[in-house]
Each structure stands twice: as C-alpha cells, then as structure tokens.
PAGUPA-681209 format. One line per 10 residues: number of its first residue (from 1); their letters; for each residue x, y, z of C-alpha. Coordinates in Angstrom, 3 decimals. Example, Ala and Ser with C-alpha at 12.3 -4.5 7.8 and 13.67 -1.06 7.14 Angstrom:
% residues 2
1 = AS = 12.300 -4.500 7.800  13.670 -1.060 7.140
END
This chain:
% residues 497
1 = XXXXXXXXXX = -28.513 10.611 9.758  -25.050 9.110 9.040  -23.831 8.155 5.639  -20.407 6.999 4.765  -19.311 7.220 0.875  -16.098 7.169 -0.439  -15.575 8.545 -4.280  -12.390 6.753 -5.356  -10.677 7.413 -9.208  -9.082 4.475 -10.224
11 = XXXXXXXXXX = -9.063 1.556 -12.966  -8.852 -2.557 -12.232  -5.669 -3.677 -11.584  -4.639 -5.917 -14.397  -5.584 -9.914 -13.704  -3.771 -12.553 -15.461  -5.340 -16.253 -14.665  -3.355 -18.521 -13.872  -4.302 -21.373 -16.078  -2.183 -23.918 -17.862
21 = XXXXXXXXXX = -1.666 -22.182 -21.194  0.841 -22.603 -24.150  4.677 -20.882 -22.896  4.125 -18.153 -25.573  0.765 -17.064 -23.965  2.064 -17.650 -20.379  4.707 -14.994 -21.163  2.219 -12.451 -22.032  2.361 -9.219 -19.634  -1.414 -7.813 -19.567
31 = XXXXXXXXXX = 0.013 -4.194 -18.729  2.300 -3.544 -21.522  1.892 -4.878 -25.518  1.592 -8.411 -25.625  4.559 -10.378 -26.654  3.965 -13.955 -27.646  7.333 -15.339 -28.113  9.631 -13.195 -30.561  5.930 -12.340 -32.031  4.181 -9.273 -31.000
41 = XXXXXXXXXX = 0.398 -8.384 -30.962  0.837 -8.323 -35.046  0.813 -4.337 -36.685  -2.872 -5.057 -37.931  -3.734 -4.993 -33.833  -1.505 -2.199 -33.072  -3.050 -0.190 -35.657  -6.443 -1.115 -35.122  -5.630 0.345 -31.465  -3.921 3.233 -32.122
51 = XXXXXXXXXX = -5.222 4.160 -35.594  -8.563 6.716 -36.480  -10.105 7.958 -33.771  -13.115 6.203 -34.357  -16.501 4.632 -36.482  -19.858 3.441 -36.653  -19.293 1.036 -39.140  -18.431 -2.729 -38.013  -15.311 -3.446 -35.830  -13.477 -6.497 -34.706
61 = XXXXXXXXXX = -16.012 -6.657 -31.374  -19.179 -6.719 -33.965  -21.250 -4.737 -31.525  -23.950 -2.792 -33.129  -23.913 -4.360 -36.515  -26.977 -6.250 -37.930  -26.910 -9.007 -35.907  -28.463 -12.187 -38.114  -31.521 -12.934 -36.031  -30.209 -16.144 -34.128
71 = XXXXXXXXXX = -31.101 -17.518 -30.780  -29.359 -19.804 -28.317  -30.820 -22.958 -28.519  -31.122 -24.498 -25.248  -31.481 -27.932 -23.864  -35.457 -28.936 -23.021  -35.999 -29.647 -19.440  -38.711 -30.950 -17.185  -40.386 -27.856 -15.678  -43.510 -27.368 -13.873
81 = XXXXXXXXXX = -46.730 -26.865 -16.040  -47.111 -22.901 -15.206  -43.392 -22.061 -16.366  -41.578 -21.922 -19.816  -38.884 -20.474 -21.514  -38.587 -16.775 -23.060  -35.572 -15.685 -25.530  -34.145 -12.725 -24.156  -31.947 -9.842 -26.207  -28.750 -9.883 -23.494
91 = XXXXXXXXXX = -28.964 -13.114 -21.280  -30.278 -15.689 -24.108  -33.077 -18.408 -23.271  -34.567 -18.133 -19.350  -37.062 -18.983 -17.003  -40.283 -17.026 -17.257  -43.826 -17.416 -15.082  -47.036 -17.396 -16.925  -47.152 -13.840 -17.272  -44.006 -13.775 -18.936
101 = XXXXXXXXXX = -42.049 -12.621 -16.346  -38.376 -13.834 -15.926  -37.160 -15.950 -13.134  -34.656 -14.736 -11.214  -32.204 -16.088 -8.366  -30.220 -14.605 -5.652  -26.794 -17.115 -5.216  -24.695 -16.498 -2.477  -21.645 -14.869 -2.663  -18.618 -14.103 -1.591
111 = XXXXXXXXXX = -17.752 -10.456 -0.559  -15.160 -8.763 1.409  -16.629 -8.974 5.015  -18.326 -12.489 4.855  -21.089 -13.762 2.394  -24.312 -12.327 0.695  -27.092 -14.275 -0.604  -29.197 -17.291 -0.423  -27.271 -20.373 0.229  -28.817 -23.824 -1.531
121 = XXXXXXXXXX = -32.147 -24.142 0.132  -31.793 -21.201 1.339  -34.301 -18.403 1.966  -33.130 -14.644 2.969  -35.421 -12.402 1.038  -38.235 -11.565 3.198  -40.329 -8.506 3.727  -38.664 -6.539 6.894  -36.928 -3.746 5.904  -33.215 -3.429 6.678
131 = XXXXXXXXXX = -32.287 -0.062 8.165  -28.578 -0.523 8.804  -25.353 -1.355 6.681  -23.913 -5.071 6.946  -20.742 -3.972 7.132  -19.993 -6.503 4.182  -17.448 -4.160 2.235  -14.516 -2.911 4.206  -13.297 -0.680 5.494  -17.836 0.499 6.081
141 = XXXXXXXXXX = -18.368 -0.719 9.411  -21.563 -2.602 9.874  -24.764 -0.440 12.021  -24.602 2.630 9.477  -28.237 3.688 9.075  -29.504 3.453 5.289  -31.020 6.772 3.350  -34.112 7.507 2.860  -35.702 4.615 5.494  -39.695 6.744 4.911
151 = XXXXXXXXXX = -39.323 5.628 1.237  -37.000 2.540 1.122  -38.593 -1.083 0.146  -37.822 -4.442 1.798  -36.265 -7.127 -0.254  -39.985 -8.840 -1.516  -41.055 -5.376 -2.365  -38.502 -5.373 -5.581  -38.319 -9.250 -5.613  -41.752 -10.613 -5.102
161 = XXXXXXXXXX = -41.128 -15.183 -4.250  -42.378 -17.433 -7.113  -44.751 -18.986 -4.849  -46.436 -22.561 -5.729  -50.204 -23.963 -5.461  -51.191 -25.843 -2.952  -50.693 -29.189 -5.400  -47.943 -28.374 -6.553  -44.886 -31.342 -6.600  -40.752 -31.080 -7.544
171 = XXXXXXXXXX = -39.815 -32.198 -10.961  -36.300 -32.637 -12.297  -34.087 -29.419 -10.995  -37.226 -27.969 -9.624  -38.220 -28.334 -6.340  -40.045 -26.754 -3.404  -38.414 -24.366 -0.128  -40.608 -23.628 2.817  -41.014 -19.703 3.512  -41.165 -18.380 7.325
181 = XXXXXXXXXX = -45.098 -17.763 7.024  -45.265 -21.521 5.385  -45.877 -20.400 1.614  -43.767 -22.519 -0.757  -41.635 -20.752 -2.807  -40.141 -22.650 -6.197  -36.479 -23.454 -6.805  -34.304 -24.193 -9.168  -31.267 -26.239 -8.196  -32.051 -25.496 -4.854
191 = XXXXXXXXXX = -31.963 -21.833 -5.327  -34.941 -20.134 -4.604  -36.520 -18.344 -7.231  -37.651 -14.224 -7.918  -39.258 -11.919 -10.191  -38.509 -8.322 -10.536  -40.703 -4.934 -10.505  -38.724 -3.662 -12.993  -40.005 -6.279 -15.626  -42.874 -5.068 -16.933
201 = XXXXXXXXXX = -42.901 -7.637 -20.436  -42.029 -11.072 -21.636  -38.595 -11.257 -22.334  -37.511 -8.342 -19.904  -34.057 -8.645 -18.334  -33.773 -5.485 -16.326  -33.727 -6.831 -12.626  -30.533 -8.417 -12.968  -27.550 -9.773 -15.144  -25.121 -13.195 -15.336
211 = XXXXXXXXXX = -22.396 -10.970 -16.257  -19.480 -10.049 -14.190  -19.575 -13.492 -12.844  -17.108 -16.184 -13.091  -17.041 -19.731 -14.733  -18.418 -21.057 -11.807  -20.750 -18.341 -10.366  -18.701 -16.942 -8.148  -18.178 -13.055 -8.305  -14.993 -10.305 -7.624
221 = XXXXXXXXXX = -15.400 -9.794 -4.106  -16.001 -5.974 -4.924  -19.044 -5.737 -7.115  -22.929 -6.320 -4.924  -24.422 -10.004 -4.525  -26.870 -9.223 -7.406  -29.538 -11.282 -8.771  -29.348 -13.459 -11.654  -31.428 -14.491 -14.292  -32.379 -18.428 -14.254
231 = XXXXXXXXXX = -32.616 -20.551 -17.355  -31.888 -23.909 -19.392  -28.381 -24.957 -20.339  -27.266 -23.879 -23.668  -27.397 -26.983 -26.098  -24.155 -27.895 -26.376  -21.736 -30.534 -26.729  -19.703 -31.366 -23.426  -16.699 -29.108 -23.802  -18.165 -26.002 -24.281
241 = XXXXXXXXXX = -19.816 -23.328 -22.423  -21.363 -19.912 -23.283  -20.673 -16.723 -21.609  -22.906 -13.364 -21.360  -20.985 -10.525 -22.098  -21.741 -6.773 -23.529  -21.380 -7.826 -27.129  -23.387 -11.037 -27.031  -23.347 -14.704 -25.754  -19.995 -15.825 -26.551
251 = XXXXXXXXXX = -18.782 -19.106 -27.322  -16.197 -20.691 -25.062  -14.225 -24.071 -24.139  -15.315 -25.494 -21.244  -11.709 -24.003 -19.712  -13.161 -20.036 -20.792  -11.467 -19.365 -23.581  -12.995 -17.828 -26.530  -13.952 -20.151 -29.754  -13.097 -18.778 -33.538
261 = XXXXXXXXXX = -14.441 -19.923 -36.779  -12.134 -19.127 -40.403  -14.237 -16.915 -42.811  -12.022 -19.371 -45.409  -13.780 -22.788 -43.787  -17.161 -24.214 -44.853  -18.990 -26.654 -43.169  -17.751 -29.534 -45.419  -13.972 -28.398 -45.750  -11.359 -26.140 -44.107
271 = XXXXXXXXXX = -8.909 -24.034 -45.171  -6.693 -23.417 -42.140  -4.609 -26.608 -42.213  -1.157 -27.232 -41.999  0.416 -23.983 -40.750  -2.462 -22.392 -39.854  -3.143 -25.199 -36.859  0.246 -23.842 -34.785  -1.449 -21.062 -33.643  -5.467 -22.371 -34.324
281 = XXXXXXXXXX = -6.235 -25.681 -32.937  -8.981 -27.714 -34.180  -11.502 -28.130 -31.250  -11.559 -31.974 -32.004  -14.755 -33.884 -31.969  -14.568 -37.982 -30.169  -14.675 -40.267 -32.690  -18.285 -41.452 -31.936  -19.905 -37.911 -31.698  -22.661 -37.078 -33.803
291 = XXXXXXXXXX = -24.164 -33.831 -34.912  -27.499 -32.844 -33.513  -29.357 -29.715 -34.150  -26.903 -26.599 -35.339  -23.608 -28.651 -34.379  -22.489 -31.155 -36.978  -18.768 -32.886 -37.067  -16.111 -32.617 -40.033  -13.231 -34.896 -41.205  -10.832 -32.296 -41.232
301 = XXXXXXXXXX = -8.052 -35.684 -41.769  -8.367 -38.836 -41.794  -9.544 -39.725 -38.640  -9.425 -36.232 -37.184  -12.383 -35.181 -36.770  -13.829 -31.188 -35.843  -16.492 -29.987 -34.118  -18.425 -27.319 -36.303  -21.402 -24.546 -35.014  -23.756 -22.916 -37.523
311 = XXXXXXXXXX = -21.211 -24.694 -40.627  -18.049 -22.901 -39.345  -15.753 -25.324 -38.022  -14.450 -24.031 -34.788  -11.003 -23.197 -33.167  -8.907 -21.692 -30.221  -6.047 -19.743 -30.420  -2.966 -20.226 -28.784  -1.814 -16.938 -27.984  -5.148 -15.978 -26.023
321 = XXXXXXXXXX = -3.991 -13.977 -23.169  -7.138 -14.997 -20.873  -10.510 -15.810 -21.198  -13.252 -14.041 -23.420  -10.332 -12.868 -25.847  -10.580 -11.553 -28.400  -7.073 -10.867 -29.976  -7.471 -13.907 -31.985  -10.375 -11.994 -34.167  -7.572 -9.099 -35.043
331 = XXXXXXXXXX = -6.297 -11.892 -38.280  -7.910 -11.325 -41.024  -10.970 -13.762 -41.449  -11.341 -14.848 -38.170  -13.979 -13.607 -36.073  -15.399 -15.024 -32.190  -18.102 -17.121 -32.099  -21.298 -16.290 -30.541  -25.060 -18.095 -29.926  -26.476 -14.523 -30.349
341 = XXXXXXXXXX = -25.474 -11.062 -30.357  -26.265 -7.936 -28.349  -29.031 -5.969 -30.575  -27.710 -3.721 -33.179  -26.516 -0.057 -31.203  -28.370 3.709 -31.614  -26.758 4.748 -34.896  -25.365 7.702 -33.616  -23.482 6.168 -31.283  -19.455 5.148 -32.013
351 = XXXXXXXXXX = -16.452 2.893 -31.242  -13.272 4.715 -30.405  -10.465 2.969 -30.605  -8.132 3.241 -26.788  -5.052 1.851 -25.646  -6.957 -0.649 -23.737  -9.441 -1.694 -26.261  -12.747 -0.216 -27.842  -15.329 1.667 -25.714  -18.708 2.555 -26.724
361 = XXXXXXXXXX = -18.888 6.524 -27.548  -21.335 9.050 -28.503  -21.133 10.613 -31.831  -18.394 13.289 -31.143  -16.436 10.690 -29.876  -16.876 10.504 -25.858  -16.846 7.198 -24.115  -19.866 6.541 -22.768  -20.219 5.038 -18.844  -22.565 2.910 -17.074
371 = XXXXXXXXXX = -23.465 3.864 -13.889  -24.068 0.226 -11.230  -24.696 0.478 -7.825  -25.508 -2.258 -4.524  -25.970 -1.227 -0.850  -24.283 -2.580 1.886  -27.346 -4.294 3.265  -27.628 -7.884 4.099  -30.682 -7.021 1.184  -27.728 -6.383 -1.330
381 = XXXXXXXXXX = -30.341 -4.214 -3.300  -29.566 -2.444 -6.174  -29.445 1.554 -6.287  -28.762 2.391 -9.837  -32.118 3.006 -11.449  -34.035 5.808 -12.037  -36.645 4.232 -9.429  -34.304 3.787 -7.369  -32.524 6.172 -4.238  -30.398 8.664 -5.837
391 = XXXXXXXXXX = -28.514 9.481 -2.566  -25.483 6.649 -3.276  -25.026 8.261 -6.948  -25.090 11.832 -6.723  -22.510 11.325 -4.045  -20.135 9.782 -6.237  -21.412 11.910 -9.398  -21.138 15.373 -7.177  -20.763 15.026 -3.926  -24.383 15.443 -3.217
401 = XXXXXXXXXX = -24.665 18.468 -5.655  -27.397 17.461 -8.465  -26.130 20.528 -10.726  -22.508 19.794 -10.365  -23.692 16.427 -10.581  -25.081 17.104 -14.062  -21.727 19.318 -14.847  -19.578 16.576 -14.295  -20.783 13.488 -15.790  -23.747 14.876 -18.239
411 = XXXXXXXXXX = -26.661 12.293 -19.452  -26.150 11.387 -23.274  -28.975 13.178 -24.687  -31.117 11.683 -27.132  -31.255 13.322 -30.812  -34.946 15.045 -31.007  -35.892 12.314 -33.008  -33.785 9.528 -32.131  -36.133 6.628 -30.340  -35.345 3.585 -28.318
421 = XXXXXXXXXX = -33.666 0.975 -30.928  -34.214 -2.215 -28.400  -35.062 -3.090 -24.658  -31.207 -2.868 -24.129  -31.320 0.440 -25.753  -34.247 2.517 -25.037  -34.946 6.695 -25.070  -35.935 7.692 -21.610  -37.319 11.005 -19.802  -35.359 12.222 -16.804
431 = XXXXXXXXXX = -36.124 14.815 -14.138  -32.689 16.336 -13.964  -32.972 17.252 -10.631  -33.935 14.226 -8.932  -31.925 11.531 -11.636  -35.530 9.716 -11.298  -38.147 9.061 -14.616  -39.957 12.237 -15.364  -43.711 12.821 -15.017  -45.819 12.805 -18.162
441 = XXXXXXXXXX = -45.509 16.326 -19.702  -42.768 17.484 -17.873  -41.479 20.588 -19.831  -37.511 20.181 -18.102  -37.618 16.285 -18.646  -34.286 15.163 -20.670  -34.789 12.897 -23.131  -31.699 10.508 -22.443  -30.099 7.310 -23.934  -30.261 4.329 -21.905
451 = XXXXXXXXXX = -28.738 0.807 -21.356  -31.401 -1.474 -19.945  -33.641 1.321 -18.077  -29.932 2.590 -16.839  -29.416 6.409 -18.062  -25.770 6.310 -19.432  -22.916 9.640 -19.214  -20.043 10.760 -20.477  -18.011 12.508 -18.216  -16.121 16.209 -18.506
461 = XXXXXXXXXX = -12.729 14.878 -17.691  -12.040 13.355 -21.261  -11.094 15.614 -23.943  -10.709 13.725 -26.920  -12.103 10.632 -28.739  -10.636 7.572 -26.514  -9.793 8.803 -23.187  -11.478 7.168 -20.789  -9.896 9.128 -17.328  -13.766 8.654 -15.493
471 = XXXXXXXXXX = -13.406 4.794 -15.513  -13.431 2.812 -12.090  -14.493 6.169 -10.577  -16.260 5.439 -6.951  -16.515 2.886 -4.694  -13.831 -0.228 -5.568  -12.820 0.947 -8.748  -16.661 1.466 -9.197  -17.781 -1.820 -8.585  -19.562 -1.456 -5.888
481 = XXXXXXXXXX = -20.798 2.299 -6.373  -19.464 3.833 -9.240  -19.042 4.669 -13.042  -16.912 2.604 -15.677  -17.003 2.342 -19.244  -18.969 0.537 -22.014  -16.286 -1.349 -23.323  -17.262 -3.037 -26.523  -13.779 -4.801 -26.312  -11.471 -4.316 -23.038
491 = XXXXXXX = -7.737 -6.282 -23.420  -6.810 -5.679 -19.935  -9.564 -5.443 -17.201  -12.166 -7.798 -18.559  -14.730 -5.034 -19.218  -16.639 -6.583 -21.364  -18.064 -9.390 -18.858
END
C-alpha cells in the first residue's frame, strides 16, 4: 500500500490585500513593525507585545472573558415547515432539521490541481467509496491508494443528504436537487444541503466551520474543500457584514475591515469628535435610515448622522493594516465589535503575548496547536478527529511512531478535576496509542482538553512562554495536514480566521 506524506516546518508567508486604503495604511510592511506615516504601532502595542510573558485575565482579543450572553440576531426567512434556526456558540444563528441537527453545505472550491465541491445545483456526495487520491494538491499525483480502505466511509456515511417528502415544494432560497437514485435532496441557494455524524445535539457545530474562508466564500487554495455550516443573514444594515473567527463573530464593513465602538460614546452622544475622527471615522448612516431592532442612528452633527450597534456608535480605523484587525483595539477605550463571542476559555488556560500576536497557552505558558486535516479525495473528507483515520496525523506528528508521536507534540492534559467548560471546549478520553476516543473504563485513557471534539498539543520544540517554532508544521504550512497555533490575535498571518 502506497502513501505519500510530506511533513513540512514552516509559517504563512505574510499577505497584504491589496485594497484601496488610506496612504498611511498602504505603507504598512506586515513583516516588520508597522509604520503608519512618521507614527509607529504606538508603545502601548509594542509593550503589550513584548511585555509579561503572559495572563488569564482579559486582553485586547477578549477571548475567554465572560462573554455577556448575546446572540446574532438574524434576518427571518421563508423556510420549509420541518426546518428552523438554532443559535450556535462559534458560527452564530444556522440551519437545523427537526431533530436539531445543523445544516450543512459543501461549496465548491478552488484548490491547487482543479476544483473540489458541489457546484450550484450540484450533487457530488454519494455513497461509493473513493479509494484513490485526486491528485488535487500538488506536487501528490492523482491514483495514490487511500489508508485504511476495510474501515474507510463514503462521503453519505459522514454526511447523510437532507432529503425531502414526497410533497414537498421550493420556497424563497430553498429549493429542490434531484439525487442519482431520484430522492430529492434540499438546497439552499442552490447548494445542496448535509448533516454531520459528528452532531449528536441541537446547536452542535462540529462537522464543519465558515472560518478560513474569504469575503466571498472562496478559500486559500491550500487548506481542504470543507463543509460549511448554512444559515440566515445576520440582521444588518447594508454595509456591514459579520465574520466567524476564533474569538467570536466579528463585526465588519462590507469591504472586511473590522468595526470599533469608544468606551467614552453612549448611544445618545459621542466623545471622539474633532481630532479623534482623523484616525476613527464615523461609519455614517443615509439620511433616511432608521433604527430597527439593536441598531439605532445618532446625530453625531448636524446633519451627520452615525450608525450605532448595541448603543455604541461605531467606527473604522484608518491605520488598519488588513481585514479582521485588530490594532485599532490597542488605544485605550476602544475595543472590536462583535454579534457574539467565543464562550469564556478553561481557566487554566493563558494568553502569551508573541511577536506576532497572542496565542492561546496552557498554564505554564506553552502555545497550544490545533491539529486540521482533509484528504486528497475528490470526497475532500476530513481526517482530524478522534473518529477519524489516524494514519495522515501520526505521520506528520511522528513519522508513523505513536510514542514519538506523543513525545513530540504531547495532548494538553486535563487537571483531575477540570471538566468541559462549553461544546467548543470539552474534557475528552483518549487511547494514547491509537489518538482515537477511549473505551468506557479504560485505565490508560488520557483525559485531554479539546477544541470542538479536536484533542489540542503543545509541542516539545518551544521552550518558553511565546514561542511558537511548531506552527505551519506539515502539509502547506499545515493547511492541508498539519499543526498551527490557537491564535487568540495573529497581526501577520490571519490566524485568527
């Protein structure tokens, strides 16, 4: 049996989007201290970065802290009679059966040897199962058998169709795709629609994510043609948009780039006038809008009028590097925006402070790494759970060695009587020989921290509180195959999308 793996040590290259953006913010260089002008990042940033080695208690990214219990309101929708909508902890308000179970879809993407997905009314998820590669990431040539074919599901077997009654009919976005056997299957703007295994509750999110995808749904080329969850639009007004990332839903304009609110400003007056507005700008309100549910409008000036969210009235900043910032929270008082936040994180877990950004650590201060993995099947399916083959992560973990496996990037063991804090964050027993869930009384199960059903590491190549040497390690910078880090807040590679 042939397998081809390639363990690669690397980080993203920096990416600086090439949007229209103010000169000062144009002149930014992502790889070295960000000079605005004659201004640098400000000596509050610099210190925050470079400062004490770490906390628990709350940082600029807000991560972890009590979250006040808000959720994304979203617009209503015609939907058929047996769906409905379930408030989620990471991906806000989606599609759910009537079991509860989220709705997921499968868009088509773009990868390095051709395209992966469903296409709009489209069906490619069916119940053979794929034996070879695809040859869809270079330089893997397609016709390379899979592991473990005796044991290894077809696409339906981890994505079962939402299929419709026999009197059924389309309403608004939904509508109706013909399978090969003649079943209907829903769809949602023409993409057909999932569940997953791996949700077992309402309000589950575990079979796929929207982050790491772009504005418009598009992904990197590098990471797998995952599945995504499907839901309403957020209820907003039109230039605006909200983005899933690993420290909450984030407010954005409709261009990506992240929305502030002035701990100064109430919903009835503002403090940052004058001044303040060269580097915040008012994100004006038409002169006929109107406020509806938590959005309401402010007369900032005569005849200057600002949109305001949950009574903070809302800004950009000028010097945002790219989109998702968060530089413009380092000022004192001024925070991002979100519609909801990640939950709060295990409280022995820590922020360390990098060069980079802030990563998510474990109490003596090593970053802690997510493991994500795709195949190179036309199937795309995903190979980084516990339930999961093991085969594509022990090679990258230990070159097929599950002890030096376990020696190089060891599980972050729960506390004997820590417990799972959320269904991001959830205590799990691991056989450490196999990487896969334990049996009931198993005396050598580990009891190991989580992020959503995901066992999480720290690897033995970092030494002290902030280095993060095991990120991008694997397959395309660990995209595709590989381990990177938690970031809470990432100023260079985007890792917190």
């Amino acid at each position: 049996m042939k397998y081809l793996f390639s363990v690669l040590f690397g980080a993203a290259s920096p990416y600086s989007p090439a949007i229209a953006r103010p000169a000062a913010a144009r002149r930014i260089n992502p790889a070295l201290p960000r000079l605005a002008g004659a201004c640098c990042l400000s000596l509050l940033t610099m210190s925050l970065l470079l400062a004490a080695p770490g906390s628990k208690g709350a940082e600029a990214d807000g991560a972890g802290q009590s979250a006040p219990p808000f959720r994304e309101a979203y617009r209503e929708i015609p939907m058929p009679p047996r769906f409905h909508v379930e408030h989620t902890e990471l991906e806000g308000p989606v599609f759910a059966n009537e079991e509860g179970k989220t709705l997921y879809t499968w868009p088509q993407l773009k990868l390095r040897n051709g395209y992966s997905g469903e296409a709009a009314g489209q069906i490619a998820c069916y119940d053979e199962v794929v034996t070879v590669s695809a040859g869809l990431m270079s330089p893997y040539p397609a016709g390379l058998q899979l592991p473990e074919l005796d044991s290894r599901p077809s696409c339906t077997d981890l994505w079962p169709p939402v299929l419709a009654a026999t009197d059924a009919e389309p309403i608004g976005e939904w509508s109706l795709l013909l399978r090969k056997d003649g079943a209907r299957q829903w769809a949602y703007r023409e993409q057909a629609l999932y569940t997953s295994v791996r949700d077992k509750k309402p309000g589950d999110t575990y079979g796929g994510y929207r982050r790491k995808r772009r504005a418009d749904g598009s992904g990197d080329g590098d990471s797998p043609a995952g599945r995504v969850p499907a839901g309403p639009p957020p209820l907003l007004p039109p230039g605006f948009a909200v983005k899933t990332t690993s420290i909450g839903r984030m407010l954005t304009t409709h261009q990506n780039y992240a929305v502030y609110a002035f701990d100064g400003d109430s919903a009835d007056k503002v403090a940052c006038a004058k001044d303040c507005t060269r580097e915040r700008q008012p994100l004006l309100a038409p002169a006929l809008a109107k406020g509806f549910g938590e959005w309401s409008v402010l007369e900032r000036a005569p005849g200057v009028r600002q949109w305001v969210y949950r009574d903070a009235p809302l800004y950009t900043y000028t010097l945002d590097p790219e989109p998702w910032s968060q530089v413009g929270s380092d000022a004192e008082g001024w925070r991002n925006v979100f519609t909801q936040r990640v939950p709060p994180l295990p409280t022995s877990f820590t922020r360390q402070r990098t060069l980079a950004g802030i990563v998510l650590a474990t109490a003596e201060g090593k970053t802690i790494y997510t493991y994500q993995c795709g195949d190179d099947s036309v199937d795309q399916l995903a190979c980084d759970h516990p339930e999961d083959t093991q085969v594509y992560r022990l090679a990258i973990c230990g070159g097929g060695d599950a002890v030096r496996c376990r020696e190089r990037w060891p599980y972050v063991v729960a506390g004997p009587r820590e417990s799972s804090v959320s269904r991001a964050w959830r205590v799990v027993e691991i056989n450490p020989e196999t990487g896969r869930f334990a049996d009931a009384g198993d005396p050598e199960a580990l009891r190991v921290w989580a992020y959503r059903e995901r066992p999480v590491y720290t690897y033995e190549g970092d030494k002290k509180p902030g280095d993060v040497h095991g990120g991008g390690t694997g397959e395309w910078r660990g995209k595709r195959n590989g381990l990177r880090a938690h970031w809470l807040r990432d100023d260079y590679m985007r890792g917190i999308q």
